[in-house]
C-alpha positions as CSV (number, residue, x, y, z in Angstrom):
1,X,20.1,-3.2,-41.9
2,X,19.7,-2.0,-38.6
3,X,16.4,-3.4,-37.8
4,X,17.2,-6.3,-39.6
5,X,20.3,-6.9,-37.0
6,X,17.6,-5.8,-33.9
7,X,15.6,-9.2,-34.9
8,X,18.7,-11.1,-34.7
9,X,19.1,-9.9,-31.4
10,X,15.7,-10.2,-30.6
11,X,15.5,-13.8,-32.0
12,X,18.8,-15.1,-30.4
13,X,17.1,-13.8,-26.8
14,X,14.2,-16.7,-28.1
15,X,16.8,-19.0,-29.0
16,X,18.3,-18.9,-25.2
17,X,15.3,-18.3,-23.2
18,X,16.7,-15.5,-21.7
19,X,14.4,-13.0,-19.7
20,X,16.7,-9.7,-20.4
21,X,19.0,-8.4,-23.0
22,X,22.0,-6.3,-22.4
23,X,23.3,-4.3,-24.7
24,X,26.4,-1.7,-24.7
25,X,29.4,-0.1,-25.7
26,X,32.6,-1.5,-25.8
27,X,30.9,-5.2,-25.0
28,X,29.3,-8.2,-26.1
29,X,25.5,-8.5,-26.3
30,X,24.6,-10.2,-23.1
31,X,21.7,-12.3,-22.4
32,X,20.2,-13.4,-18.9
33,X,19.2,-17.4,-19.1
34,X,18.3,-19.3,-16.1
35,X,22.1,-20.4,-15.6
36,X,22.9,-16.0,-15.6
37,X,24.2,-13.3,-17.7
38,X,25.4,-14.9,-20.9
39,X,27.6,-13.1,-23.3
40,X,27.6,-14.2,-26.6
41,X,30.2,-14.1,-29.9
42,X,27.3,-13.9,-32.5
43,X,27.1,-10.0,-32.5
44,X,30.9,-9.2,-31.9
45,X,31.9,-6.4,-29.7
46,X,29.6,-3.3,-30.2
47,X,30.7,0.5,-30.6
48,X,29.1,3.9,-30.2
49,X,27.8,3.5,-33.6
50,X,26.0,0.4,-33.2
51,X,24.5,1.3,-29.7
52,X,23.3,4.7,-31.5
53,X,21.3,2.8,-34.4
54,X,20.3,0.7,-31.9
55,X,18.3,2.9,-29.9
56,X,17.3,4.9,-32.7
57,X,15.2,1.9,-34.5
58,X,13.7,1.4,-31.0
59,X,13.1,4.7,-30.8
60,X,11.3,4.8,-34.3
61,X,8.8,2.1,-33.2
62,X,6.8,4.2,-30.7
63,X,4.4,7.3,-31.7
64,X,5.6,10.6,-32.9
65,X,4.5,12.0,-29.2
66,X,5.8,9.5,-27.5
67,X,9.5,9.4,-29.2
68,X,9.5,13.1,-28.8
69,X,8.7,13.1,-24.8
70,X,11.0,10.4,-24.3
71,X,14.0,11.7,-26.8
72,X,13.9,14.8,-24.7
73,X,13.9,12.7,-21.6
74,X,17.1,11.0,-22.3
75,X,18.8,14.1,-23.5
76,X,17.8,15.5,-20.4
77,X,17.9,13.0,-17.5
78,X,20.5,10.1,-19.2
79,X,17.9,7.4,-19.2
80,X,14.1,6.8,-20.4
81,X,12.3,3.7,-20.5
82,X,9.4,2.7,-22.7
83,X,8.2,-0.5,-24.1
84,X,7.0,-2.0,-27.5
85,X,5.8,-5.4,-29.4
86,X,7.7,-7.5,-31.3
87,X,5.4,-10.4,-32.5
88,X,3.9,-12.3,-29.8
89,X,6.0,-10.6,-26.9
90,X,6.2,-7.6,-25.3
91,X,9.3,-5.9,-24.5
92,X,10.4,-3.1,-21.8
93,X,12.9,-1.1,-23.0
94,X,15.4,0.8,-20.5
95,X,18.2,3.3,-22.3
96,X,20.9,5.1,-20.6
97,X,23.9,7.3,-21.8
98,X,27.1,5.1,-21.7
99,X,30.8,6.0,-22.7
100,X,29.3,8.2,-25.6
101,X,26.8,6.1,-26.6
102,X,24.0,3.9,-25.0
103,X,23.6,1.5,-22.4
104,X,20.3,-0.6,-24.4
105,X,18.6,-3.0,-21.9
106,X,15.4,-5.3,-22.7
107,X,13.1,-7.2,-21.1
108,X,10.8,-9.7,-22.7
109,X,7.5,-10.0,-21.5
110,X,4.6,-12.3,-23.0
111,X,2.3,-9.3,-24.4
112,X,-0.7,-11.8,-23.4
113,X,-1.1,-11.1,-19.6
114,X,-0.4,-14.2,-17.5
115,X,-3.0,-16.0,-14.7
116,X,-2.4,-15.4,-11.0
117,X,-2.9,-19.1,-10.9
118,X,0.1,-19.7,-12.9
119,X,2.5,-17.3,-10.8
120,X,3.3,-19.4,-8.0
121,X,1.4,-18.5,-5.6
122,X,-0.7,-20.2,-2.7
123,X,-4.3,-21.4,-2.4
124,X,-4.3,-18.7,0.6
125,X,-3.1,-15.9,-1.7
126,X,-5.3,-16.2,-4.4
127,X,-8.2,-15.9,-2.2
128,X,-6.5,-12.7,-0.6
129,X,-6.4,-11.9,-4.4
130,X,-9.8,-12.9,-5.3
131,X,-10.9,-10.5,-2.6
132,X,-9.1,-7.7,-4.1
133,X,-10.8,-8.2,-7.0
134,X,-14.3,-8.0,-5.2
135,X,-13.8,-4.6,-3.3
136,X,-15.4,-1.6,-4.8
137,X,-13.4,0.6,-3.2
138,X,-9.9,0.8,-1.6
139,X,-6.2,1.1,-2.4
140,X,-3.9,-2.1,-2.7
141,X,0.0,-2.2,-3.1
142,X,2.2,-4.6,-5.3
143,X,5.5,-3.8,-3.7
144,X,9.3,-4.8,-4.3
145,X,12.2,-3.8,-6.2
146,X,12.7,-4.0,-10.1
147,X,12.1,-7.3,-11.9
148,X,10.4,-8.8,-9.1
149,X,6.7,-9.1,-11.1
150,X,5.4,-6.5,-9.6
151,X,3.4,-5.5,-12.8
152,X,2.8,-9.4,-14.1
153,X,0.5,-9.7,-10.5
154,X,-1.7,-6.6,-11.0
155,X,-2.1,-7.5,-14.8
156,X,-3.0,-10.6,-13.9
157,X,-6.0,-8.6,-11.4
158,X,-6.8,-6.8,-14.3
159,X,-7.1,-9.8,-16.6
160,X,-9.4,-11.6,-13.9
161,X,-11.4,-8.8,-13.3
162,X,-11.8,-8.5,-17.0
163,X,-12.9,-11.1,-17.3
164,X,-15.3,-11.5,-15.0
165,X,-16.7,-8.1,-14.1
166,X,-18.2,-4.8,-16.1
167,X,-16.2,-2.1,-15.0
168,X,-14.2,0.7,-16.1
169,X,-10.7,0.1,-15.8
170,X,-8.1,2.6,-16.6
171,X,-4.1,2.0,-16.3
172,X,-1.6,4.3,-15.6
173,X,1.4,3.0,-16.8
174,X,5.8,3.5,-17.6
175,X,5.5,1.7,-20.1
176,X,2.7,-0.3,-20.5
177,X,3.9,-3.9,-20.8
178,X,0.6,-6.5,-20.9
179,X,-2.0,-5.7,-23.2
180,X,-5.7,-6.0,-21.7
181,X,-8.5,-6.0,-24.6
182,X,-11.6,-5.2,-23.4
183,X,-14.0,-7.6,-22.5
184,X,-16.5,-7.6,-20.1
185,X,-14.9,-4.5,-18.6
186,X,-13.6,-1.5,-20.9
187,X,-9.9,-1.2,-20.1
188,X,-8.1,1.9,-21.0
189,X,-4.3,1.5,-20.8
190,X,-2.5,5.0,-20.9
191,X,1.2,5.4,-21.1
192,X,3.6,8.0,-19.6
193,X,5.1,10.1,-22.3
194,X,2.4,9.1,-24.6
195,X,-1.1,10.1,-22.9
196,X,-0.3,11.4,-19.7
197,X,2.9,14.0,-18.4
198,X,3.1,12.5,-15.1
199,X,0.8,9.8,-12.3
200,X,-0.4,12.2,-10.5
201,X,-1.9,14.4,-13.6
202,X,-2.6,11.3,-15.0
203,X,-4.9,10.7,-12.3
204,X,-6.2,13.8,-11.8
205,X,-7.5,12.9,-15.4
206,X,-9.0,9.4,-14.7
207,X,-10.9,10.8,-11.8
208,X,-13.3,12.8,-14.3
209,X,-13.6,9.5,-16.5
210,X,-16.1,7.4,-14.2
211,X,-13.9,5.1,-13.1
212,X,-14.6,1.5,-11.5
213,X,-10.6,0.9,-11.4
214,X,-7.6,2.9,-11.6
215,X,-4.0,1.2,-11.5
216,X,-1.1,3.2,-11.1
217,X,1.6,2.5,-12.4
218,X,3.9,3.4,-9.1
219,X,3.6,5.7,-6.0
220,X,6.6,7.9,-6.7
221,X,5.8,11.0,-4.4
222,X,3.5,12.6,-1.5
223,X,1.1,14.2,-4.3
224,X,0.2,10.9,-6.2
225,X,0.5,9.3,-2.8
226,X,-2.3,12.1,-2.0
227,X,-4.4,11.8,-5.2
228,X,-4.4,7.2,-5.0
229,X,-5.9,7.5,-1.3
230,X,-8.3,10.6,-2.5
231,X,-9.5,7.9,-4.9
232,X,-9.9,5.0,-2.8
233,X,-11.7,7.2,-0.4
234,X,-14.2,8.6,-3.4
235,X,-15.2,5.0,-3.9
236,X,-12.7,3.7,-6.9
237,X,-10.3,0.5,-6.2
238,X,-6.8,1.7,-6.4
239,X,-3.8,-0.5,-7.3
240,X,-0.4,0.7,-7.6
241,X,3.2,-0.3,-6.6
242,X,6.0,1.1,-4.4
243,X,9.8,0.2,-4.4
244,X,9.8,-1.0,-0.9
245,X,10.7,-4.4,0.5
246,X,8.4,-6.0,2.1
247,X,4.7,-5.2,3.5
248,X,5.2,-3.5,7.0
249,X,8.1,-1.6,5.4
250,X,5.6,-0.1,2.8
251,X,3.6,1.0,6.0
252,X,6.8,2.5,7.2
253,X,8.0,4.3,4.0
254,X,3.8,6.0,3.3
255,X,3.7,7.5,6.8
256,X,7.5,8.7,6.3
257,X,6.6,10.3,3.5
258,X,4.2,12.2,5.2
259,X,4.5,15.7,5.2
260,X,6.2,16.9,8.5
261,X,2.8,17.6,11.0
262,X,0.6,15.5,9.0
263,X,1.4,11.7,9.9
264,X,-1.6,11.4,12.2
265,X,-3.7,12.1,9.3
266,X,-2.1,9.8,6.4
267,X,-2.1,6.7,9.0
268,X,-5.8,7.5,9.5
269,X,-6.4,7.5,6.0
270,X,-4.2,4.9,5.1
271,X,-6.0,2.7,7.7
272,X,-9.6,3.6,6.4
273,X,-8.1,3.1,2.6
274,X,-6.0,0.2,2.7
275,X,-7.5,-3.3,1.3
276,X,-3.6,-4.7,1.7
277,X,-0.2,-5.3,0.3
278,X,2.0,-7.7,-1.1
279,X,5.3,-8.1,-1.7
280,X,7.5,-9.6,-3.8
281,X,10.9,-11.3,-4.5
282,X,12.1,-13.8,-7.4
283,X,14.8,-15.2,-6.1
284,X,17.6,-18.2,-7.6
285,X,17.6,-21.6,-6.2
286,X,20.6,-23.8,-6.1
287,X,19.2,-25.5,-9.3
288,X,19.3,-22.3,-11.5
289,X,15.6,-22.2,-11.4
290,X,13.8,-18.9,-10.4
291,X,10.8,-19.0,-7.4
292,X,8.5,-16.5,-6.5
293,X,8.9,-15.7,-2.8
294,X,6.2,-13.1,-1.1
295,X,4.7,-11.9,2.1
296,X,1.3,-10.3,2.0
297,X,-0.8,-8.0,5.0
298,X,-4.4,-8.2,4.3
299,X,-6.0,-5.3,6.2
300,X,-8.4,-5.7,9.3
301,X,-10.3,-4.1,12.0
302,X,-7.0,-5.1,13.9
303,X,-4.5,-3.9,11.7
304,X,-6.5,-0.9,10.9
305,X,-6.1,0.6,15.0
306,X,-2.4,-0.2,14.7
307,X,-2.0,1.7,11.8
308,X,-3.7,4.5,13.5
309,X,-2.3,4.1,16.6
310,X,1.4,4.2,14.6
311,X,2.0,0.3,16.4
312,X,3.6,-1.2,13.1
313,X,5.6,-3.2,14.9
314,X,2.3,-5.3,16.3
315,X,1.3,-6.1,12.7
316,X,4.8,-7.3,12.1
317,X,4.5,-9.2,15.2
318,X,1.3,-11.1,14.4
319,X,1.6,-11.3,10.5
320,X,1.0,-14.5,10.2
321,X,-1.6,-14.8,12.4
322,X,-3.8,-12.3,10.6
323,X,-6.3,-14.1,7.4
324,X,-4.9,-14.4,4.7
325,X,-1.8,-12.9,5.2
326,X,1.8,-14.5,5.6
327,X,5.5,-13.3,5.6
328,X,8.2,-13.9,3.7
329,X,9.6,-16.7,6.3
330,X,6.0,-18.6,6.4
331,X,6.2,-18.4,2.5
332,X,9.9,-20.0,2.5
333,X,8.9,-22.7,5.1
334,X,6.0,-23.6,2.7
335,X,8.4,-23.3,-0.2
336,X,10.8,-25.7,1.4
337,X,8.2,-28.7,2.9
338,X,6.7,-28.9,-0.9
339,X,9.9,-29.4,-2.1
340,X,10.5,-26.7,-4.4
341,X,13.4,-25.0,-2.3
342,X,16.3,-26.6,-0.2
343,X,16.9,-25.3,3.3
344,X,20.2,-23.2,2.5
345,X,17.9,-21.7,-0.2
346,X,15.4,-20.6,2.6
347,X,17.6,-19.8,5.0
348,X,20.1,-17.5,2.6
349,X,16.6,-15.5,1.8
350,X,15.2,-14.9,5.2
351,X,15.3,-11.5,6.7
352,X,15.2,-13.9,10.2
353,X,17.3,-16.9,9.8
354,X,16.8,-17.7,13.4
355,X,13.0,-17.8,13.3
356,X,13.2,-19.8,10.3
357,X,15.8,-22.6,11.3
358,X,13.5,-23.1,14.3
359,X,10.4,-23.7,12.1
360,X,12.4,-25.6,9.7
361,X,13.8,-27.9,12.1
362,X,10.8,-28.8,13.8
């Protein structure tokens, strides 16, 4: 019965289009659509009960290992996250304790991974990208805040490098939400909870299985922090995320995580690692339509001394002046002059309205 009423769910989310489903106590089930969070009669007002069976015929989809690490992890911390396959799609799952029950939220992903070229993104930036996928060694950032497609970009890297190069690849991921079958590389996707305790164990692991590639699933402290730039320097490409906002501020938040005494040393080795960052923002146009909006820092000789030399501020300065690099504002201007954006859409997303109204204007 209960699974039976989870494909209902699951289906209605189909039926609407909608890219998240929320479900809790003492509510409708809600579903966000293009036009925003939609609550719907068809499933009545839920109770404890219902949230319960819910998440426990989620639950009893994954491994025995993995639904005992993460059982314990909700008991423990409130919330645990962890993703599965329905058919064709790929959903990531986030459950949280609510009003005695749980707080059930789902996000539908295609299980296929998707093209950069079909993302939205510039001529310029898929060059920058192409060259990522080129370097033997080095660490690159996907940055922004959750359910900005952060991990649709680097699967789309992996899928392109897949395709196109023999390597080793191996994923570190929470949860794993595209599915990579090998082809001209060998791609090993492991999952937190299921075949690794932590990142940074994780990979400690990877580094004694002859990697080519190593994505990490996010930067989430000093000592995987330590480990990603150990690997870049050892001759692996790197790619991970942070929760930061934008590509100087990622710059800003490694070398503040720095150990007190030891920032001259991370900017050094962050400037010898770094191949580049980009970051990321899906944001709502007045039409109800969603856009991909990004700026991106591609790393050289230039930026590398101001890294060192701790003179941020002079790669913010000159962003878009660098190759293949852009901000946020040279991506909205682009955004609005092609028509896919109107100018209170680029304006109400700039960090520098001023800066942008000029260039807009002229």
């Amino acid at each position: 019965m209960v699974e039976k009423f989870l494909s209902k769910i699951i289906n209605k989310a189909i039926e609407l289009q909608a890219s998240d489903i929320h479900i809790s106590v003492n509510n409708k089930i809600a579903f966000r659509t293009d036009t925003g969070l939609e609550q719907v009669d068809d499933f009545g007002v839920l109770g404890i009960k219902e949230t319960k069976s819910l998440s426990e015929s989620l639950f009893d989809k994954l491994l025995d290992s993995s639904r005992d690490y993460l059982k314990k992890e909700l008991y423990e911390k409130y919330h645990t996250g962890f993703g599965f396959k329905y058919e064709k799609l790929k959903f990531r799952v986030n459950i949280s304790t609510f009003l005695g029950g749980y707080y059930i939220v789902m996000r539908k992903n295609t299980a296929e991974p998707i093209p950069l070229e079909s993302l939205g993104f510039n001529s310029i930036t898929l060059s920058a990208l192409e060259t990522v996928q080129k370097k033997h060694s080095g660490l690159f950032l996907v940055v922004g805040q959750t359910g900005s497609g952060k991990s649709t970009t680097l699967a789309g890297v992996i899928k392109a490098i897949n395709e196109k190069q023999e390597k080793n690849i191996i994923t570190l991921e929470d949860p794993i939400e595209y599915e990579h079958l090998s082809k001209k590389s060998v791609v090993v996707q492991k999952e937190l909870g299921r075949d690794l305790i932590s990142f940074n164990e994780g990979l400690r692991s990877a580094l004694r299985e002859d990697p080519d590639i190593i994505l990490v699933g996010e930067i989430r402290d000093m000592e995987t922090l330590n480990l990603a730039l150990k690997a870049a320097e050892t001759g692996h490409l790197v790619l991970s995320t942070l929760h930061t906002d934008n590509s100087i501020s990622t710059l800003q938040r490694i070398i503040a995580m720095s150990p007190a005494g030891t920032e001259e040393f991370v900017r050094s080795r962050l400037a010898d690692s770094l191949i580049g960052v980009i970051a990321q923002k899906l944001i709502r146009t007045s039409d109800n339509k969603r856009t991909l909006i990004w700026d991106i820092l591609m790393q050289n000789t230039a930026t590398a001394n101001n890294i060192k030399d701790n003179s941020i501020n002079q790669i913010k300065a000159s962003l878009d002046t660098i190759p293949m690099s852009q901000s946020y504002n040279k991506t909205l201007e682009q955004l609005y002059r092609d028509n896919k954006i109107d100018m209170k859409d680029a304006l109400k997303y700039s960090s520098d309205k001023e800066s942008l109204a000029r260039a807009l204007n002229s």
